[in-house]
C-alpha positions in Angstrom: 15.6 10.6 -9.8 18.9 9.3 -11.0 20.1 6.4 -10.0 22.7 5.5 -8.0 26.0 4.0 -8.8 25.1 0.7 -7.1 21.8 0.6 -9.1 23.5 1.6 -13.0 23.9 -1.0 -15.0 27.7 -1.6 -15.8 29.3 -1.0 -19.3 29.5 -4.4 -20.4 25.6 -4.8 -19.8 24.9 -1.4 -21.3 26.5 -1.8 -24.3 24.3 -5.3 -25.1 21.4 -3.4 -24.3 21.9 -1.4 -26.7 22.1 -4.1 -29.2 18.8 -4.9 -28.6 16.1 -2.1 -30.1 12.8 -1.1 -28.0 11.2 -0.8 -31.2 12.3 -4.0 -32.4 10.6 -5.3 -29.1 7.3 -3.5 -29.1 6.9 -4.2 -32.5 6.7 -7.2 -33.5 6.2 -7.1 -37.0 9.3 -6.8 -37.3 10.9 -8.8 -35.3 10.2 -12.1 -36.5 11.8 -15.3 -34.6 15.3 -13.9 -35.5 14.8 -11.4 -32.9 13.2 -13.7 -30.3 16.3 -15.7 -30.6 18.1 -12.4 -29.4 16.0 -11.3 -26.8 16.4 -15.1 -25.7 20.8 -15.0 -25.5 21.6 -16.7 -22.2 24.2 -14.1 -22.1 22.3 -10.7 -23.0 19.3 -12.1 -20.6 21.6 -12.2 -17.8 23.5 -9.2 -17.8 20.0 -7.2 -18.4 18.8 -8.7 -15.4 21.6 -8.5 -13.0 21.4 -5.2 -11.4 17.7 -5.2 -12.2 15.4 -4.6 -9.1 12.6 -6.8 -8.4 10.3 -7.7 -5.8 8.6 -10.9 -4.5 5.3 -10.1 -2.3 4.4 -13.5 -0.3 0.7 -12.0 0.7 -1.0 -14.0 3.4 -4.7 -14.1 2.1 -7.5 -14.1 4.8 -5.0 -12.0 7.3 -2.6 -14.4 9.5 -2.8 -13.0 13.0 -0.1 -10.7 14.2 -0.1 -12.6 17.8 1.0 -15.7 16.5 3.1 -14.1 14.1 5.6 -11.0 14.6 4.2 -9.3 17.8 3.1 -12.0 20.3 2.2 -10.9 23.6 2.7 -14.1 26.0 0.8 -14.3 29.2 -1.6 -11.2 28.3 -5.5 -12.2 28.2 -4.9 -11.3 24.3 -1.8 -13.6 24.1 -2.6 -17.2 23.3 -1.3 -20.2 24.0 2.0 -19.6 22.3 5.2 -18.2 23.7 7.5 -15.8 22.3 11.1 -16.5 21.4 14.3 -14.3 21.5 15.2 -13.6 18.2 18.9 -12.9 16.8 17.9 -8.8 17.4 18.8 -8.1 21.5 15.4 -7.7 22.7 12.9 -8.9 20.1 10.7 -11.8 20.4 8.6 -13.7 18.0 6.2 -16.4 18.1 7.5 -19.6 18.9 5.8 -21.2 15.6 9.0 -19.0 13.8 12.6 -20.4 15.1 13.6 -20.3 11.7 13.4 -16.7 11.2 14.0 -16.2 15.0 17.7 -17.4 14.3 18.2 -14.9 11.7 16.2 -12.2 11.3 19.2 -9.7 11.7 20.5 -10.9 8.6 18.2 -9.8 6.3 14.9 -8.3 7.7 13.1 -6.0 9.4 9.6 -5.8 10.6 6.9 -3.1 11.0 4.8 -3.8 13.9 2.9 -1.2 13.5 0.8 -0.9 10.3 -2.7 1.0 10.2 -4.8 -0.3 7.0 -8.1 1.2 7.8 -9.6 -2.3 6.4 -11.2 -5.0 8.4 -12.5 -6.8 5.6 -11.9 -9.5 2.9 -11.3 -6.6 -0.2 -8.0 -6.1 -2.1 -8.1 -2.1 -1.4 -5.0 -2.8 1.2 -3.2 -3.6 -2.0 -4.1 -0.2 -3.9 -3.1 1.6 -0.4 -6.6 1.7 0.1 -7.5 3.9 -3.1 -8.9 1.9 -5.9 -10.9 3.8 -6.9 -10.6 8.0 -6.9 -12.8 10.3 -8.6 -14.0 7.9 -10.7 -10.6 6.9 -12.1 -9.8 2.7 -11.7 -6.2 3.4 -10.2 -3.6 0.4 -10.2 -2.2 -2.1 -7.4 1.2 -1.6 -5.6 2.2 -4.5 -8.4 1.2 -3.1 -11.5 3.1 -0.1 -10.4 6.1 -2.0 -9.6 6.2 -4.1 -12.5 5.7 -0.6 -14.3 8.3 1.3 -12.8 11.3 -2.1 -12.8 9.9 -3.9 -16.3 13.5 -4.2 -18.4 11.4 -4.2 -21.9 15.0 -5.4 -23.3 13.9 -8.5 -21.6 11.0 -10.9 -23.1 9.5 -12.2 -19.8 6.3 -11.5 -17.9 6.2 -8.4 -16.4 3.6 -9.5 -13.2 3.2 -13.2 -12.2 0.6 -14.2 -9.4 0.5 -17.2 -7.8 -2.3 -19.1 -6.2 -2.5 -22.6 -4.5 -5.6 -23.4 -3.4 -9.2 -22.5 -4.7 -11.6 -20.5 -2.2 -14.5 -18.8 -2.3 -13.4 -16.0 -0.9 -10.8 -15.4 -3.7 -7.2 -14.4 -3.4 -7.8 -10.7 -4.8 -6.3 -10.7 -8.3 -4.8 -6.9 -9.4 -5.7 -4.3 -11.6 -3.5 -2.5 -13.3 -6.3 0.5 -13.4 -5.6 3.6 -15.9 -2.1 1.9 -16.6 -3.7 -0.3 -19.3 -3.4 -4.3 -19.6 0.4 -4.7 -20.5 0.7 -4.1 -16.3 -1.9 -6.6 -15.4 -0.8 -9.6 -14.1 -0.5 -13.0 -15.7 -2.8 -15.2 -13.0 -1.4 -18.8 -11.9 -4.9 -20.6 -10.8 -5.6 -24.0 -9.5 -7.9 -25.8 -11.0 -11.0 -26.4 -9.3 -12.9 -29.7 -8.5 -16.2 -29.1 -7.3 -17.6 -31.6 -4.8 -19.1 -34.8 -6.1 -23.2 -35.7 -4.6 -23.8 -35.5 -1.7 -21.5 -33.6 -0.3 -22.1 -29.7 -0.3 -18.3 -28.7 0.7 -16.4 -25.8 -1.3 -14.2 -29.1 -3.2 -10.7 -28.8 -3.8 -7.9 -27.6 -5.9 -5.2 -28.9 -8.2 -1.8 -27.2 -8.4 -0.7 -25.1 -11.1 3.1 -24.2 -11.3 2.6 -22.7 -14.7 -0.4 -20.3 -16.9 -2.3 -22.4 -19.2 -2.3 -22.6 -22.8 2.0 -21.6 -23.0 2.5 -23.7 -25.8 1.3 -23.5 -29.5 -1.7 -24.9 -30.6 -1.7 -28.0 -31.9 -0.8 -28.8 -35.4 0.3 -24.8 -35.7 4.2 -24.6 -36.8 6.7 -21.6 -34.9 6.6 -19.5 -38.4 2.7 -20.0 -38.9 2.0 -18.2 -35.3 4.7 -15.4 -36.8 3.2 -14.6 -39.8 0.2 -14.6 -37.9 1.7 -12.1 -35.2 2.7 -9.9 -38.0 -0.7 -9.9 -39.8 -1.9 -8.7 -35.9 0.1 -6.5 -35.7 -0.2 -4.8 -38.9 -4.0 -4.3 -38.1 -3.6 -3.1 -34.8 -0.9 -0.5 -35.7 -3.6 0.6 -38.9 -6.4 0.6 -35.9 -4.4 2.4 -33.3 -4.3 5.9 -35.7 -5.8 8.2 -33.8 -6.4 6.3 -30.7 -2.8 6.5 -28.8 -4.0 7.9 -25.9 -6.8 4.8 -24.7 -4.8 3.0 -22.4 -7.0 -0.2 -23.2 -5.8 -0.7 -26.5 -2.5 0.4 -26.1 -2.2 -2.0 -23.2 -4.0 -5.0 -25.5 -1.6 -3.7 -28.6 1.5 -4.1 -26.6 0.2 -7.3 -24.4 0.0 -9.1 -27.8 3.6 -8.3 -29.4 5.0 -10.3 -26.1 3.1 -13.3 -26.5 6.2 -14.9 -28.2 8.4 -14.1 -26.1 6.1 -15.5 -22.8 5.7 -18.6 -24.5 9.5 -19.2 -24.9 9.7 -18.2 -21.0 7.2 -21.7 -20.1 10.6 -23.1 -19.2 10.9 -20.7 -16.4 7.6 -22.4 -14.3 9.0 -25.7 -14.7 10.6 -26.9 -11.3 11.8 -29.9 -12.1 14.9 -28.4 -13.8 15.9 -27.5 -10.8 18.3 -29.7 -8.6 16.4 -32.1 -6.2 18.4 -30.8 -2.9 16.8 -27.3 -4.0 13.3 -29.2 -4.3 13.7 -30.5 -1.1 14.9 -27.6 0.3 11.5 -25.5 -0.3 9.3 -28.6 0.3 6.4 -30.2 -1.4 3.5 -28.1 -0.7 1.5 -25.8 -3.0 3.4 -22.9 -1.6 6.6 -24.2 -1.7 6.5 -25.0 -4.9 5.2 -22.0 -6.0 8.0 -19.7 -4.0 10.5 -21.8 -6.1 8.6 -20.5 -9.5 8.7 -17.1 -7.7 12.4 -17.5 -7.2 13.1 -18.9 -10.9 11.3 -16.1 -12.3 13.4 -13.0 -10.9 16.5 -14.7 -11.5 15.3 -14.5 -15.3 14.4 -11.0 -15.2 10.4 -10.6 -14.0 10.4 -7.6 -11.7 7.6 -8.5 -9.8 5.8 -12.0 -8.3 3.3 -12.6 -5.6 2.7 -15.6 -3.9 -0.9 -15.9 -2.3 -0.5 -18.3 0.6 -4.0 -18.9 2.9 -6.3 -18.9 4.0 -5.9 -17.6 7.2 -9.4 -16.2 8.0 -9.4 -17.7 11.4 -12.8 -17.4 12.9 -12.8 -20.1 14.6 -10.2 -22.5 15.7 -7.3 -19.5 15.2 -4.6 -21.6 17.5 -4.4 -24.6 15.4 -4.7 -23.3 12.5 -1.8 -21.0 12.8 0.3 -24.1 14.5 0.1 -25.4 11.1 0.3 -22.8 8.6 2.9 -20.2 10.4 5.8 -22.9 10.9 5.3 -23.3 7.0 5.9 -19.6 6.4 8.5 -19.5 8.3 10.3 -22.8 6.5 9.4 -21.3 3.0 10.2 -17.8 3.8 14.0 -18.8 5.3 14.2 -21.2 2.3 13.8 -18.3 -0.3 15.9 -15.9 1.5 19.1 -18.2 1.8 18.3 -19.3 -1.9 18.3 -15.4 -3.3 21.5 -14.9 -0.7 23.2 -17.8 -2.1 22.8 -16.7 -5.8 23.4 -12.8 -5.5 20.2 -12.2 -5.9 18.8 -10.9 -2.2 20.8 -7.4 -2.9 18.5 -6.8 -5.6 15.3 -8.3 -4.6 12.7 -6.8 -1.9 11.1 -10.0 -0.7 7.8 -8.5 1.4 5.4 -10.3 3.4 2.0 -8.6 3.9 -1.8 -9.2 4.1 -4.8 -7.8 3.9 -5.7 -6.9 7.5 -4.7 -8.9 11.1 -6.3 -10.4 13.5 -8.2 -9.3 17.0 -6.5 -8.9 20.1 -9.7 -10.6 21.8 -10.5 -14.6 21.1 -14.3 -15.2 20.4 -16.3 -17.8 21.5 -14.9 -20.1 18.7 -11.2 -19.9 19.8 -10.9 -17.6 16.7 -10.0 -14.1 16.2 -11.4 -11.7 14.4 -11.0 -8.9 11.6 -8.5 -6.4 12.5 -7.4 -3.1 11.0 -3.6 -3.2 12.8 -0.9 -5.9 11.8 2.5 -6.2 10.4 4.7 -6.7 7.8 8.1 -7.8 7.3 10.6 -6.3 4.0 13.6 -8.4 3.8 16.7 -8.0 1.4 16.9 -4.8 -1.5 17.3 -1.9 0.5 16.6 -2.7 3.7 18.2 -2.7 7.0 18.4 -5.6 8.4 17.8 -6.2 12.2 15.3 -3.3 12.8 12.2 -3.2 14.4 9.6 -0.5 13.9 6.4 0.8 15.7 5.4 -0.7 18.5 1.6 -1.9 19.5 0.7 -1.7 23.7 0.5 -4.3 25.8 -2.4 -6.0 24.6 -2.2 -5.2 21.3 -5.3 -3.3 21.1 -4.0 -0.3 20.1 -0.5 1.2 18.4 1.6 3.1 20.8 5.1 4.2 18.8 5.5 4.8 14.9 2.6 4.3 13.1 2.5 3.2 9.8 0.1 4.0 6.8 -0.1 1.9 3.4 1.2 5.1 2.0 4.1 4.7 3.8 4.3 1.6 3.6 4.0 1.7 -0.3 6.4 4.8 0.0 9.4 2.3 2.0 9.0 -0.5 -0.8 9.2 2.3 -3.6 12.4 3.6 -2.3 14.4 0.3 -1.1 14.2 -0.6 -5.1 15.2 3.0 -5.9 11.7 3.7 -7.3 11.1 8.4 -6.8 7.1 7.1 -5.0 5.9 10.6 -5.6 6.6 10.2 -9.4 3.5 10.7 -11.5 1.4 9.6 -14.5 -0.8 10.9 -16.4 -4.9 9.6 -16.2 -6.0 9.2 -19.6 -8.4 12.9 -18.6 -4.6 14.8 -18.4 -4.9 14.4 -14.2 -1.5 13.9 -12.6 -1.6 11.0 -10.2 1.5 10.2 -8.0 2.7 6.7 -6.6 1.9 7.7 -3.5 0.0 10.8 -1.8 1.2 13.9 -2.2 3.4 14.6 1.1 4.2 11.2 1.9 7.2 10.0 2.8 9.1 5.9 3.7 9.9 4.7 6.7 13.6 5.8 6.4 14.3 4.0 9.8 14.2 0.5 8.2 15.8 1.9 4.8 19.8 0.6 4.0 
């Protein structure tokens, strides 16, 4: 697919990617800390990464209910105690627990009420469009491909970061990057976990993590030491890989470690406190918050793709207040980051989605909670998006989808295109199959495409 002339990089920022070699990049032997101090020019990084497309995924783990969310249904038996609230599209309502968004949701977003997952359970298959695994082949996540597809290789930062602020036993489904090979794979931010102290039995609690561990050098180890140690691996590898070029396991390992230097001299990029304090404020305090501001630092520097888990929203029981207190937060963070990417040029190029597993039952169980459900929504805001529309449509109680619906192929196929990605491009298995982005046959949801 060629690109078009908003997405081509200009002259200026072609010619100093040229200065920079992919071989020189990928191998590492011969790069040496000169050409880290390249790859590292304030200049070249920023022209590299201006037109560059990237996306930041803010998934909702545990499923946040689309009632109290982006398709309330007030003064239905399946409707809650919350009311809905004109939003700044004629004839649209939210939840109340988003004014925020409400106010300006035709600036920059639109919303799919009507998403089909075929899942009603706590498994990361919503995020391989339901396919992880096919015929016996591992296949990637909707991240590994994006990272794949938007990586600049010219540019030494992680290629998929993931974010998570709180510890839970039900986990916060970390991606694979399948048949793709590790390089894809994304670099996990954890919390560290406290387990709970005798007598209590509880699932203990979590300490924030802004950043991976171990970024630095080890102790007492000098910047040339760890080169000529980079070169010795690499000269072993390359001597081991004879032969072998077509496992994508040691490829991926092979070219995971030639960008260990240069993700070490990205540990910067995690650190908030180098931003202002009105932009601290501005995102809040919270795990999340914080986290979204990593997000945020890290596709202004070039890293195609970030996800943010924020949950857990598995609301069983006691649905109402837990919502009351995690949806207004959502909507804070959510409005924080778009006006931040707006405010920096940055929103043209970056496809900020929200998303989660599965929703939530139209009916309330005994518990005040509701339940698994296959239907939901999502919202795409900014890169290639329309703002202001409103897709599919669920019926009055939510039960069932009555306009548009929506598959994760489809879904998948939307984000593909609003970051100029062709989603029925192929790769190769490492058994010779061809295997799309996307099924064969599927196409986006051109309504809410720019």
């Amino acid at each position: 697919m060629s690109a078009s002339p908003a997405s081509r990089p200009s002259s200026q920022a072609h010619a100093l990617g040229h200065q920079l070699s992919r071989r020189a990049f990928f191998g590492s032997a011969g790069m040496g800390v000169a050409g880290l101090g390249l790859l590292q020019s304030p200049a070249i990084a920023e022209q590299l990464a201006k037109n560059q497309k990237r996306v930041i995924m803010l998934f909702l783990s545990g499923g946040m209910s689309q009632f109290e969310s982006w398709d309330p249904k007030p003064g239905r038996p399946t409707g809650g105690p919350f009311q809905a609230i004109q939003t700044s599209v004629p004839g649209y309502h939210i939840s109340e627990l988003m004014p925020k968004m409400a106010a300006q949701l035709h600036r920059h977003t639109a919303v799919i009420r009507s998403l089909e997952s075929k899942n009603r359970d706590h498994v990361d298959v919503t995020l391989y469009a339901g396919m992880k695994v096919v015929a016996g082949l591992n296949m990637p996540s909707i991240g590994s491909m994006l990272c794949r597809e938007l990586a600049n290789p010219e540019l030494a930062v992680p290629h998929h970061v993931m974010f998570t602020a709180s510890a839970y036993r039900g986990g916060h489904y970390t991606e694979s990057p399948g048949f793709y090979g590790s390089q894809w794979g994304p670099i996990n931010v954890l919390p560290d976990h406290i387990p709970p102290r005798p007598p209590f039995t509880g699932t203990g609690t979590s300490v924030l993590r802004l950043s991976p561990n171990s970024m630095g050098l080890p102790s007492g180890m000098t910047i040339r030491q760890h080169a000529d140690r980079e070169q010795m691996r690499d000269r072993l590898s390359q001597a081991f890989l004879e032969g072998r070029n077509r496992d994508a396991v040691l490829m991926g390992h092979s070219a995971g470690y030639s960008r260990v230097r240069g993700l070490m001299d990205c540990s910067h990029l995690y650190d908030i406190e180098k931003e202002p304090r009105k932009i601290r404020d501005a995102y809040g305090l919270t795990g999340f918050a914080q986290q979204t501001l990593v997000a945020r630092r890290l596709v202004e520097a070039g890293v195609p793709f970030v996800r943010v888990n924020f949950g857990w929203w598995d609301t069983h029981g006691q649905n109402f207040e837990a919502h009351q207190e995690m949806v207004p937060e959502l909507d804070h963070v959510m409005v924080t980051l778009l006006d931040d990417l707006a405010t920096r040029g940055l929103l043209e190029h970056t496809l900020v989605v929200t998303f989660s597993e599965m929703g939530r039952t139209p009916g309330v169980n005994g518990n005040m909670g509701r339940d698994h459900f296959s239907r939901f929504s999502v919202s795409l805001s900014g890169c290639g998006i329309k703002p202001g529309v409103i897709y599919g449509e669920t019926d009055a109680d939510g039960q069932e989808i009555s306009k548009d619906p929506v598959t994760l192929h489809e879904l998948f196929a939307t984000i593909f295109k609003a970051v100029g990605v062709d989603h029925q491009k192929e790769y190769h298995s490492p058994d010779g199959r061809p295997v799309p982005l996307t099924e064969y046959g599927t196409e986006p949801v051109s309504e809410v495409l720019a």
